[in-house]
C-alpha positions as CSV (number, residue, x, y, z in Angstrom):
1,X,2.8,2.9,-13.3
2,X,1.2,3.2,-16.8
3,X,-2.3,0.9,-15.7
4,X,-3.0,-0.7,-12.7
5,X,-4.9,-3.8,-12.9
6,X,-2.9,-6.8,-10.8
7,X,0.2,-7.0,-8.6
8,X,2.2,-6.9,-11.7
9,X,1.4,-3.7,-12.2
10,X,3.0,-2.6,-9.0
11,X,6.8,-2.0,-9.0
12,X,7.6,-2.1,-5.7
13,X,4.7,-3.0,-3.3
14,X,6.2,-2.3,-0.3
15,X,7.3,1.2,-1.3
16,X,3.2,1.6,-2.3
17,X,2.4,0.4,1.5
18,X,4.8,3.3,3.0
19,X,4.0,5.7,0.6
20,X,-0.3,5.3,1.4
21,X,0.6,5.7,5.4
22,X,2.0,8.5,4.4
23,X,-0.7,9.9,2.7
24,X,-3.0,9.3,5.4
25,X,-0.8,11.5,7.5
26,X,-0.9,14.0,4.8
27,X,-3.7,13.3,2.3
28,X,-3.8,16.8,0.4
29,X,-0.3,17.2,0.1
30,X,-0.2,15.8,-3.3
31,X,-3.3,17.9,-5.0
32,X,-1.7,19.7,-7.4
33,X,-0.8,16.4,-9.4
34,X,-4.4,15.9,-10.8
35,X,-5.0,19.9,-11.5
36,X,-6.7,19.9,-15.3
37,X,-7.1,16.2,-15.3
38,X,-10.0,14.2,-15.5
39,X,-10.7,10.2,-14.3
40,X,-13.5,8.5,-15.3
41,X,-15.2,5.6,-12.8
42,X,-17.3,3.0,-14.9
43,X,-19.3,0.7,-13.2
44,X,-21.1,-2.4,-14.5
45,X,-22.0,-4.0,-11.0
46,X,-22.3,-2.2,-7.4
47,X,-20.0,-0.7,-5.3
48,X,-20.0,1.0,-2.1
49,X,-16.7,1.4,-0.7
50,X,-14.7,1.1,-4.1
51,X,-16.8,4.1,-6.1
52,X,-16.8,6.4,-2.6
53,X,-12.9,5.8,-1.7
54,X,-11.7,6.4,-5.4
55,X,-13.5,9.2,-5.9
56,X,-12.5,10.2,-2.3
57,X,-8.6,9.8,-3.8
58,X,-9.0,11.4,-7.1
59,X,-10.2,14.8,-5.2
60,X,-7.5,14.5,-2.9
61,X,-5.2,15.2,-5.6
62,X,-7.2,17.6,-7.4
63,X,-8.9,15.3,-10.2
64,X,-12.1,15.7,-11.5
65,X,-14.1,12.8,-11.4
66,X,-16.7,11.1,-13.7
67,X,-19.1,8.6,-12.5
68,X,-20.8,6.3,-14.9
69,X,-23.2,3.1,-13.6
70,X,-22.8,1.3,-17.9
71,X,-26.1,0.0,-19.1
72,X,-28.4,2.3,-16.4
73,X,-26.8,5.7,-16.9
74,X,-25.5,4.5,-21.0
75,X,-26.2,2.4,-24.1
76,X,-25.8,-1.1,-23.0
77,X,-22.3,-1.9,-24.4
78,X,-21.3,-5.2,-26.6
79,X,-17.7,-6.2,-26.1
80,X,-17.7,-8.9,-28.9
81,X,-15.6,-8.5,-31.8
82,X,-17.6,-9.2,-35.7
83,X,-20.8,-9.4,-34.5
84,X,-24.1,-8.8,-36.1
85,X,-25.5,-5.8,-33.2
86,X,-29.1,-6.6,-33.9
87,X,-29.9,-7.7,-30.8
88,X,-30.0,-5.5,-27.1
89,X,-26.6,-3.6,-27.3
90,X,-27.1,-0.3,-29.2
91,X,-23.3,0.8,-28.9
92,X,-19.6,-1.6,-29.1
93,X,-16.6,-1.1,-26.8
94,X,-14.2,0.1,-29.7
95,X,-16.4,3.6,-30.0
96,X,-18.0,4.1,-26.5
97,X,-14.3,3.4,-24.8
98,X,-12.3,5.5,-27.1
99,X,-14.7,8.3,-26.7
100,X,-14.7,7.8,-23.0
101,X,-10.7,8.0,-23.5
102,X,-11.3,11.9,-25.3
103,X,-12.9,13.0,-22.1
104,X,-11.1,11.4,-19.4
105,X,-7.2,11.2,-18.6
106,X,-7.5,8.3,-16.5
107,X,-10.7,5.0,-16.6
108,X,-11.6,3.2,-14.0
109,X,-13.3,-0.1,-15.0
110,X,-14.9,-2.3,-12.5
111,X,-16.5,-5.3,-13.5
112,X,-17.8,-9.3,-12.6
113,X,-17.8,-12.5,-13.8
114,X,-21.0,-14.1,-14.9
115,X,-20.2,-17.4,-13.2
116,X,-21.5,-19.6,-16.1
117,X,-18.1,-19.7,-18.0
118,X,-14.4,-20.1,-16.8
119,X,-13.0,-19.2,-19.6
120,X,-14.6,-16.3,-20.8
121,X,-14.7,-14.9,-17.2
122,X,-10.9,-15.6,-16.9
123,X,-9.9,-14.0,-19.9
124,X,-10.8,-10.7,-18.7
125,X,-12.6,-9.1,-21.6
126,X,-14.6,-6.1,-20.4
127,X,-11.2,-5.1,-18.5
128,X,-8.9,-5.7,-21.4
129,X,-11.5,-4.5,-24.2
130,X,-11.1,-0.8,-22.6
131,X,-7.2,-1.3,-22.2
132,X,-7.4,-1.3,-25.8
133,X,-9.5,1.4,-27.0
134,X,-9.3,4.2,-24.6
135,X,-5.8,5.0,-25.2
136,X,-5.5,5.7,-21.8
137,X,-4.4,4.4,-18.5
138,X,-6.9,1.6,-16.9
139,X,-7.3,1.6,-13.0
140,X,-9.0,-2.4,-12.0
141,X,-11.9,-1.4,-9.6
142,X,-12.6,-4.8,-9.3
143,X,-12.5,-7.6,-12.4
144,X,-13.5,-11.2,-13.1
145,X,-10.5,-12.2,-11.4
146,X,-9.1,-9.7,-9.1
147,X,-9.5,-6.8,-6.8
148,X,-5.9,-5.3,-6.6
149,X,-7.0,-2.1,-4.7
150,X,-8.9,-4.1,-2.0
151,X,-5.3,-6.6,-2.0
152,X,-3.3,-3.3,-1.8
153,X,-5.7,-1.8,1.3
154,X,-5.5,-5.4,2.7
155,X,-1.7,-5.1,2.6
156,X,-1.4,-1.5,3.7
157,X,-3.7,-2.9,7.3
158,X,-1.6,-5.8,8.3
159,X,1.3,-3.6,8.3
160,X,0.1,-1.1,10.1
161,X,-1.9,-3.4,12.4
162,X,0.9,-6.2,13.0
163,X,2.6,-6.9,15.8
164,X,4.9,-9.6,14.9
165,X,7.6,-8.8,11.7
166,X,6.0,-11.7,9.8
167,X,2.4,-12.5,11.1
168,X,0.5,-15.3,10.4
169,X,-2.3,-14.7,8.1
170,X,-5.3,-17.0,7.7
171,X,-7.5,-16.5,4.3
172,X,-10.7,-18.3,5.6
173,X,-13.4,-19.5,3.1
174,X,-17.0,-18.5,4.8
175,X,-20.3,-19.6,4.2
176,X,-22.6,-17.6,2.1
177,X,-25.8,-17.5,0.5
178,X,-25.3,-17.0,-2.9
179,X,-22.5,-17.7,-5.2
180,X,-19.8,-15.0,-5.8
181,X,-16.3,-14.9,-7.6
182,X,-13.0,-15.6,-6.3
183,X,-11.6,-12.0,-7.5
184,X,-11.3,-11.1,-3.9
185,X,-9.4,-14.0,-2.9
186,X,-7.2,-14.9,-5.9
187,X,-6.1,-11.0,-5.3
188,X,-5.6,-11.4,-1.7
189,X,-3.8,-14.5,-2.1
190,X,-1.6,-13.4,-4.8
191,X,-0.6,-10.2,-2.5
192,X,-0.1,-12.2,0.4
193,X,2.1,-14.5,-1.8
194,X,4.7,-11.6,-2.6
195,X,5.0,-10.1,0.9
196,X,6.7,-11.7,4.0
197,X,3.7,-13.4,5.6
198,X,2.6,-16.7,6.9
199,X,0.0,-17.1,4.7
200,X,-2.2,-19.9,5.0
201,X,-6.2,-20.5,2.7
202,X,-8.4,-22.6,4.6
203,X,-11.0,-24.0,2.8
204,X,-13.7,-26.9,2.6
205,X,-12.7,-29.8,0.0
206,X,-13.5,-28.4,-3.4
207,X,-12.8,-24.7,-3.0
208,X,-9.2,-24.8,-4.3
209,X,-8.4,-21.6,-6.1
210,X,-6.6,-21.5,-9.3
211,X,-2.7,-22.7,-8.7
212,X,-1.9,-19.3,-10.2
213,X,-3.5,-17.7,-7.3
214,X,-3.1,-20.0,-4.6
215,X,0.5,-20.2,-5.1
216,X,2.8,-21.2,-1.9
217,X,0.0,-21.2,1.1
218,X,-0.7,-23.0,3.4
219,X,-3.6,-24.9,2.5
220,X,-6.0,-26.0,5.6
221,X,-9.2,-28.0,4.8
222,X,-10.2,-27.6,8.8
223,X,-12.3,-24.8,9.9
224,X,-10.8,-24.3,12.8
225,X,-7.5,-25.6,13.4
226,X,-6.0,-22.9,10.7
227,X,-7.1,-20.3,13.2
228,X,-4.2,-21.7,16.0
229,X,-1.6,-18.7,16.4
230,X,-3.4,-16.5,13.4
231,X,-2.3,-13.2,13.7
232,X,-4.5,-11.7,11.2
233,X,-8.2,-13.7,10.2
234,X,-9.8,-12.5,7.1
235,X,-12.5,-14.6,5.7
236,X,-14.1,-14.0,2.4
237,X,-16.8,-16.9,0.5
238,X,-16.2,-17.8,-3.1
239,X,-17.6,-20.6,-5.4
240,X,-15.5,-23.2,-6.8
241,X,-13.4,-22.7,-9.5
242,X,-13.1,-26.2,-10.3
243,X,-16.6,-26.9,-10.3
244,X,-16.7,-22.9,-11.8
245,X,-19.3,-20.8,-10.0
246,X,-21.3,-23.7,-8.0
247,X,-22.1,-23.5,-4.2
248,X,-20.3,-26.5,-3.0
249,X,-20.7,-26.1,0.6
250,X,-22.7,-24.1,3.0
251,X,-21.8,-25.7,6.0
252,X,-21.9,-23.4,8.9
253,X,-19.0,-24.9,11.1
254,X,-16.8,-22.8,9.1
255,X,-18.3,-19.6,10.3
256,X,-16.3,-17.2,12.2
257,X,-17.0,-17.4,15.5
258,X,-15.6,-16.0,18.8
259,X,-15.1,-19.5,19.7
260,X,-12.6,-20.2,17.0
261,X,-10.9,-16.4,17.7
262,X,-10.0,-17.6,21.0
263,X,-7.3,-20.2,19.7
264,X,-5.2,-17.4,17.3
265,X,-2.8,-15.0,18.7
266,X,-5.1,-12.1,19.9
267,X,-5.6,-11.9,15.8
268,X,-7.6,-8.9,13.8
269,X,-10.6,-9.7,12.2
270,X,-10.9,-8.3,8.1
271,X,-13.4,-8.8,5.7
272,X,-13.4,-6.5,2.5
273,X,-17.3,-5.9,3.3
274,X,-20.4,-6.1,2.7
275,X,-20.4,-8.8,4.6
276,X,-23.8,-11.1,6.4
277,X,-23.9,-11.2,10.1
278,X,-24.3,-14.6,11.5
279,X,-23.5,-16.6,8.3
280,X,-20.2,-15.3,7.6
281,X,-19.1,-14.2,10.8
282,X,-21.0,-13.6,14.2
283,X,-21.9,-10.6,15.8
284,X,-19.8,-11.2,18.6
285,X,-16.2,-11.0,16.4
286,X,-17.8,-8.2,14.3
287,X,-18.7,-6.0,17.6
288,X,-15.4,-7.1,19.3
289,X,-12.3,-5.3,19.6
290,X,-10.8,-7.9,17.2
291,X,-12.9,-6.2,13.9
292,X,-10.8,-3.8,11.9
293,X,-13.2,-4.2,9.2
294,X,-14.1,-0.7,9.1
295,X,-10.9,0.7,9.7
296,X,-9.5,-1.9,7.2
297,X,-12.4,0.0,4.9
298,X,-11.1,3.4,6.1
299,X,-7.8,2.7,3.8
300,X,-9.1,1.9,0.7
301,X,-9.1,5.6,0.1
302,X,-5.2,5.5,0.7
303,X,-4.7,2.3,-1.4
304,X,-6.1,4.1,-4.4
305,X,-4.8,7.4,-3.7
306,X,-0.9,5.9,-3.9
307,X,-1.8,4.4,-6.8
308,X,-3.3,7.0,-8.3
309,X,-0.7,9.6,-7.4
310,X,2.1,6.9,-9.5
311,X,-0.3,6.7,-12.4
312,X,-0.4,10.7,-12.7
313,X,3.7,10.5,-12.1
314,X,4.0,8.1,-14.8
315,X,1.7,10.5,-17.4
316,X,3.7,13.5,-16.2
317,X,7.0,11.9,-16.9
318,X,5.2,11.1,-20.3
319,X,4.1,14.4,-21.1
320,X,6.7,16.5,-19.9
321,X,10.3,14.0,-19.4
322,X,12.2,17.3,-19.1
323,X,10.8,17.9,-15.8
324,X,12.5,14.8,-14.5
């Protein structure tokens, strides 16, 4: 695995899936793989869980780890190509990235759309601008578009939480109260797309994701009648696409709600957190023995450590194909 920044980087996901449960069993077995190497985590928006469970991976394997917030901690960066800098960016992405490539042997980039332009957003600049001036391999910690680490976790807790061999999973849009990207759900949905799941996006009128993304689901436009025999429930708000970055919708019948919990098959609740109590879900499903939200949490570091440990694999066979 040379980068690691969609599904398509990922060879064989179900392998990944066995091979993280494994690490979880054994999580320092593998330390010796990052000895003398560096990874560099760049951050141009918050993160909780990503920036604590990477880093959490990276020392499992014996990495040493960077941490960068861009534009508090550095020179605010342009990404544009030909400009005139005479404006608030003091430093471009060609020289800050490929110096940020000297130090590190492997970058984490996460990054968010703006909202105000499809196109720009969906062309992935910040993300592809460092895939080509570092010179070195590119972990996605989130982009405009998608979240494959959280779509990997995600994977890795339906299969160890199912108890059917092909459950039904729901993708519920929530209500919310500000607008935020579909990277999480055009991830998940793409994920779910490539494993053997019922996979079903439910979703007011409106909220259709990209066909790229969406795919094969099911798509449901009732908020509760998606929910009947759900195995797995894991509800996420975005903003339209089609009407890019606008709140359509803040209806609150589509809520989670214990009420609607009672018609799926006994089904686990997920949400990639943060999440807001009593507008996207109610206490009552949170508190209930139907959350895995934090145990869901609990295997990002394993989603990132697997993929970590085939990136290293990949520079070792690189470096040294004598070995193999």
């Amino acid at each position: 695995m040379q980068n690691f920044t969609s599904i398509k980087d990922a060879y064989n996901i179900q392998n990944l899936v066995n091979e993280a449960l494994l690490m979880k069993k054994m999580p320092h077995s593998d330390k010796h793989l990052g000895k003398h190497k560096t990874i560099g985590l760049l951050f141009f928006n918050s993160s909780l869980r990503t920036r604590l469970s990477t880093q959490k991976a990276a020392q499992n394997l014996g990495l040493e780890v960077m941490v960068m917030n861009v534009g508090a901690d550095s020179w605010q960066l342009e990404m544009n190509e030909g400009v005139i800098m005479n404006g608030d960016k003091a430093e471009h992405i060609s020289e800050a990235a490929a110096v940020i490539g000297q130090y590190c042997d492997i970058v984490g980039v996460r990054s968010f759309p703006g909202l105000l332009d499809r196109e720009e957003d969906y062309s992935e600049k910040v993300l592809n601008q460092f895939m080509k001036y570092t010179g070195k391999p590119i972990i996605s910690l989130e982009s405009a578009t998608r979240h494959p680490l959280q779509s990997l976790t995600d994977l890795i807790t339906i299969h160890e939480y199912k108890t059917v061999a092909r459950p039904k999973v729901v993708l519920t849009w929530a209500p919310h109260v500000k607008a935020l990207p579909q990277c999480v759900p055009n991830s998940f949905a793409e994920w779910m797309n490539h494993s053997d799941v019922d996979f079903t996006i439910a979703h007011p009128k409106g909220y259709e994701l990209a066909p790229e993304f969406a795919g094969d689901a099911n798509i449901c436009y009732d908020p509760a009648e998606a929910f009947d025999g759900a195995d797995f429930i894991y509800a996420k708000n975005w903003s339209s696409y089609q009407e890019y970055g606008k709140i359509l919708s803040s209806d609150p019948a589509w809520m989670v709600t214990m009420d609607k919990m009672k018609r799926t098959n006994n089904a686990k609740f997920m949400h990639c957190l943060p999440v807001r109590r009593n507008v996207v879900v109610e206490d009552a499903v949170l508190d209930s023995e139907h959350s895995i939200v934090v145990q869901q949490a609990g295997n990002r570091v394993w989603a990132a450590q697997v993929v970590l440990k085939e990136m290293l694999l990949t520079q070792m066979r690189t470096e040294s194909p004598y070995l193999f």
